[in-house]
C-alpha positions in Angstrom: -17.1 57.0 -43.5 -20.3 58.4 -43.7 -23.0 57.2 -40.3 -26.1 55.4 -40.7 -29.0 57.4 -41.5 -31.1 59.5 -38.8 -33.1 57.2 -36.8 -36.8 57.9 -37.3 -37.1 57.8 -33.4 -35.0 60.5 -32.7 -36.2 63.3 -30.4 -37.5 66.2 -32.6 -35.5 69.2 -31.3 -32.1 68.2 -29.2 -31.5 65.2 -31.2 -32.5 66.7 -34.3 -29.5 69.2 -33.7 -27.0 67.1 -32.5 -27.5 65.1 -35.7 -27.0 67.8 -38.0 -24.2 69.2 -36.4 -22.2 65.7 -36.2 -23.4 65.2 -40.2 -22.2 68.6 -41.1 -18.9 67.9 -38.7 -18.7 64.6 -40.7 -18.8 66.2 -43.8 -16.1 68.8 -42.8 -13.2 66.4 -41.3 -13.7 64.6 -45.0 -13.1 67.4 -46.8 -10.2 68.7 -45.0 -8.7 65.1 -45.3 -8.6 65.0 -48.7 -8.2 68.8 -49.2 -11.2 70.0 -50.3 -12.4 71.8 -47.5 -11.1 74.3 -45.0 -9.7 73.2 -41.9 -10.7 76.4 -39.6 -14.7 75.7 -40.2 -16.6 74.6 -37.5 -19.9 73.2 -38.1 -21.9 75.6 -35.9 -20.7 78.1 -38.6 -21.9 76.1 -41.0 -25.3 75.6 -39.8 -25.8 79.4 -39.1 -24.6 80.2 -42.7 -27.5 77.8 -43.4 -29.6 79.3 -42.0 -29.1 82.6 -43.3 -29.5 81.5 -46.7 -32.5 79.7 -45.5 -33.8 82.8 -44.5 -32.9 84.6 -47.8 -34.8 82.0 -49.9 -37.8 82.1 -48.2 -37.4 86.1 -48.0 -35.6 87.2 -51.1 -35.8 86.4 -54.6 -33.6 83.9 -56.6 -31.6 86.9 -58.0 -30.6 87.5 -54.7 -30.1 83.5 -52.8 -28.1 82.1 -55.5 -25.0 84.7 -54.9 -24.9 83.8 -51.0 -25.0 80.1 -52.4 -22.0 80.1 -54.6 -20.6 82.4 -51.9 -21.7 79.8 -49.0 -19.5 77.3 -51.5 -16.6 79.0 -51.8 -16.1 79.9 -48.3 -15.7 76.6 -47.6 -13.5 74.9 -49.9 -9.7 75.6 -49.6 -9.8 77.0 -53.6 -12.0 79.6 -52.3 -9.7 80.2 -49.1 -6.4 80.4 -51.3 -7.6 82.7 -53.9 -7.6 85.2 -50.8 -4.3 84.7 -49.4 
């Protein structure tokens, strides 16, 4: 089940991280329920991996961002994982 949206009162910083992190954590036990996802991802690596791409788009060119997207993707999903065991 996905939670209620983000309160609009929320504090900016703390809050703001503890939000994402228990939406991406959300996100994560869902897809390793049905199989989707990997089961050995936390969602701190997930929001650093974010970030990094983050940092690529606003730094590098679409040539370059698009790669670490698809490559963001398939680290994630158990397809990805398999085709490397």
């Amino acid at each position: 089940m996905i939670p209620e949206p983000i309160p609009v009162k929320a504090k900016r910083n703390s809050d703001s991280r503890a939000l994402l992190t228990d939406a991406v954590a959300t996100l994560l036990t869902a897809g390793a329920r049905d199989g989707s996802l990997r089961t050995d991802v936390t969602p701190d690596n997930v929001l650093l991996l974010m970030g990094g791409i983050a940092y690529s788009v606003r730094h590098g060119t679409k040539e370059q961002t698009r790669p670490l997207v698809d490559l963001f993707m398939d680290a994630l999903t158990t397809r990805g994982f398999k085709d490397r065991l």
